[in-house]
N, C-alpha and C positions, 0 to 999 in steps of 0.2 A: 484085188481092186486097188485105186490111187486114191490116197486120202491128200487135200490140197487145203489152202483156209479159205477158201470159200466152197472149196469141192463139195449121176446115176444112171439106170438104165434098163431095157427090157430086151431077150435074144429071143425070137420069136423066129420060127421060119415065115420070111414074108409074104402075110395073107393080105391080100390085095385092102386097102381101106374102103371101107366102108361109107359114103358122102351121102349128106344129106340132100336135099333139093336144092336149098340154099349156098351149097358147094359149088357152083356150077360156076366159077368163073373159070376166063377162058386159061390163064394159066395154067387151073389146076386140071384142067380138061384134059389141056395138052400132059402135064405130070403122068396123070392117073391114065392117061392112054401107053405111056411109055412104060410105067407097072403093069399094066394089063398086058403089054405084047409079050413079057416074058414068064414063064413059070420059074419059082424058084431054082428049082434042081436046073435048069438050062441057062442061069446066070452064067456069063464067061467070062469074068473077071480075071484078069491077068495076072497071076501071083507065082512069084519066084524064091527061092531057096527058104519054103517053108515044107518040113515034114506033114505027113496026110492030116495029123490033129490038127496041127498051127492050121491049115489051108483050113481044112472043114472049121475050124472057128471064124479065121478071118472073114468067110463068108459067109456065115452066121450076123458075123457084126456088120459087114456092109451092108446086106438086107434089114436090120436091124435102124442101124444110121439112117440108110434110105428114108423108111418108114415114119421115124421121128423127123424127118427135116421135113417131109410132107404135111407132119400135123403143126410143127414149127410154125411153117410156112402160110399155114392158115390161120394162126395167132396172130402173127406177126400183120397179115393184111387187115383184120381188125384193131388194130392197135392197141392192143390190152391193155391195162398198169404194166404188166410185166415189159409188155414191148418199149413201150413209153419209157422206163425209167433202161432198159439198157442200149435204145437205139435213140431216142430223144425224139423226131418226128415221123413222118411218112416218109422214110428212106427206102426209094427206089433201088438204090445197088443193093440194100439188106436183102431182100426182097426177089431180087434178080439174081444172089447169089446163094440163097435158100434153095430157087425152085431150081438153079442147076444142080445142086449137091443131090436135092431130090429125085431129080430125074437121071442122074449118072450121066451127063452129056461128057460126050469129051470136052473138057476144059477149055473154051476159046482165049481165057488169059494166056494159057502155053499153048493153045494151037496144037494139040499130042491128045493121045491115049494115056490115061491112068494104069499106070504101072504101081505093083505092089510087090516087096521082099521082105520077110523075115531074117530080120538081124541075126547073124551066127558069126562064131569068131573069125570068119573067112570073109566078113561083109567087107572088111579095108582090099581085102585083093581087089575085089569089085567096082566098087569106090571110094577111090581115094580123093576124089575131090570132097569128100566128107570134111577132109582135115584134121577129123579126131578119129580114134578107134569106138566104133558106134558100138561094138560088145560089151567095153567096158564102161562106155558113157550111160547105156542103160540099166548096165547092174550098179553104179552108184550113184541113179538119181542126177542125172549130170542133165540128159535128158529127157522131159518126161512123156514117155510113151509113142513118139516117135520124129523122126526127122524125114525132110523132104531133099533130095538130089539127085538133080537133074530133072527126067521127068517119074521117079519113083519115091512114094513112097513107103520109107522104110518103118517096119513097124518092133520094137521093143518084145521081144519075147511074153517079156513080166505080161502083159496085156492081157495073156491067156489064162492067168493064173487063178480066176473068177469067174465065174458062168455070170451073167445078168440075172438078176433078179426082176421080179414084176413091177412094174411102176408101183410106186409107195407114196401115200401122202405124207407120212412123219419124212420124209424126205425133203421136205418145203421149208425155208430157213423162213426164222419169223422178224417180225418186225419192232423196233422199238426204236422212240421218238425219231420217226421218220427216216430211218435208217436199217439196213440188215442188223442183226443179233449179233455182237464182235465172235461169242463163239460156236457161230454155223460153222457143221462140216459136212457138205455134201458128199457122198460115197461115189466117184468117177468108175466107170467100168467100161471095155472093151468098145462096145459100140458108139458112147462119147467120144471117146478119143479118135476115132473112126472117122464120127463126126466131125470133129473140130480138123482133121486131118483133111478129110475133102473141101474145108473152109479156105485153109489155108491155102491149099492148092488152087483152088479158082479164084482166090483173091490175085491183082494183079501181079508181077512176080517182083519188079521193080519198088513197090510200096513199100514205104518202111511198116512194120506190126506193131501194134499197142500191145505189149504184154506187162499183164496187172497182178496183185498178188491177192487179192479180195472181190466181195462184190461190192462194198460199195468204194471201190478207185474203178470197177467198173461202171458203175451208176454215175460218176463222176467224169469221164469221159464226155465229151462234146461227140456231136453226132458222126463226124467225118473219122476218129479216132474209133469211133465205136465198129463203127462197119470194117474198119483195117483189124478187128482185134477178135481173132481165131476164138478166143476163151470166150467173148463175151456170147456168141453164138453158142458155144457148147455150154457156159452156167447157163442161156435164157431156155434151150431146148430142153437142158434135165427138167426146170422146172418145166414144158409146158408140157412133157411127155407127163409128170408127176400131179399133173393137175393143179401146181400152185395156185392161189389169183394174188394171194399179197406182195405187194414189191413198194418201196418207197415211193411220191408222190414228189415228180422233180420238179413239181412246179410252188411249192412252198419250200420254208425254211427246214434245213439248212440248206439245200440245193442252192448254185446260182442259174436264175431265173435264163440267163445269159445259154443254158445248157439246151435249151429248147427251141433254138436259132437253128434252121437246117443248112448248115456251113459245108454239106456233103459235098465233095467234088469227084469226077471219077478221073483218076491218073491217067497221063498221056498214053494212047493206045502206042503198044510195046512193036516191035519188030522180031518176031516169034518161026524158028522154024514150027513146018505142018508136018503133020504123020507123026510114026512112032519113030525115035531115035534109034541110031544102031544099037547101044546098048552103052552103060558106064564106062566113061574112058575106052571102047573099043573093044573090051574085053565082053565076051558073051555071059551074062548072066544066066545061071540054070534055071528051070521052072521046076525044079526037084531040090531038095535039101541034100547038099553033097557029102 
């Protein structure tokens, strides 16, 4: 697992969710009909130069991610405390970019199929528009847990290194005078980073990211920042898979009041090749670990 300072998770084979009567918006209709068409074992996720184990875990954690952005995502339409102190209003893109991670659409910010590779020390032959060597960027934490290029992404070995554990409550960072506890440390595991992986990916591709080192410099984010900021979707999901409720209240001190202004804008729609790309720099990527 990734220990981070504000840094959980559940690997389940995906059992379709269970929705109350009161579930029944149309969203999640649409979601839970695109979980329903497929059975786990017939998911066909695209995954390249990962050996049998890496594959059968990553798809573990996609199903996994899945699952959690769905219950996410129906937090989030309620607007909890939780949602309230890391998205600030009823942010329509938070919301719109839940229920695509939820449902595995192909990505209309890149316009492409979700491509996936496990990092091996051959990943530079592959892509080198990486820039760095991605084998050794993830065994020293350089890193953490994975990068996106072109339209793959790439996922860190280490990520397998921990089976998910069950959702936990001691898992819930506490609160003191209106603030997170300075020493919360949430336990990140495979299918988080999953998460926050398919976040980043349908966020638009031209957006700059808000990357934070805590939760409350995420709490602290303004609403438009919040929704560009990968982490802050994966800390709100761990809690709401964990069942949190407590999270600061941004509408008192110390918060500024100024934070609950919905300032969200959606970035200029991009000019995006469609379909799936030939492959990294032209070179064919294997769907086997070579």
């Amino acid at each position: 697992m990734f220990f981070l300072p504000f840094t959980a998770s559940f690997i389940v084979p995906l059992a379709i969710l269970t929705l109350p009567s009161t579930f029944a918006h149309p969203v999640v209709t649409t979601i839970q009909a695109a979980l329903n068409s497929q059975h786990p074992d017939d998911y066909k996720y695209d995954i390249r130069l990962c050996n049998d184990t890496q594959r059968a875990s990553l798809n573990k954690a996609i199903d996994s991610a899945l699952e959690v952005a769905l219950k996410t995502w129906h937090d989030a339409s309620t607007r909890t405390p939780s949602y309230e102190a890391f998205f600030k209003t009823h942010n329509h893109p938070v919301l719109d970019t839940l229920s695509k991670v939820a449902s595995y659409e192909a990505v209309p910010a890149r316009g492409v199929e979700i491509f996936w590779a496990c990092v091996t020390p051959k990943t530079k032959t592959y892509f080198p528009r990486a820039g760095i060597d991605m084998f050794k960027a993830c065994d020293s934490g350089e890193i953490n847990g994975y990068a996106i290029v072109d339209s793959f992404i790439l996922v860190c070995p280490q990520i397998f290194d921990a089976t998910d554990p069950a959702p936990q409550a001691e898992n819930c960072p506490s609160i003191s005078d209106n603030t997170f506890s300075a020493d919360v440390e949430l336990p990140i595991y495979s299918s988080d980073i999953v998460l926050q992986a398919l976040v980043d990916y349908s966020l638009p591709t031209q957006a700059e990211r808000y990357h934070v080192n805590t939760l409350d410099e995420m709490v602290g984010l303004d609403s438009h920042s919040s929704y560009l900021s990968p982490q802050s979707y994966q800390i709100y999901s761990i809690m709401t898979k964990n069942n949190c409720t407590q999270a600061p209240n941004i509408r008192k001190s110390p918060w500024d009041p100024a934070l609950i202004t919905d300032n969200t804008t959606m970035p200029i729609s991009e000019s995006l090749p469609t379909g799936a790309p030939p492959d990294a720099d032209g070179k064919e990527v294997p769907n086997i670990n070579p």
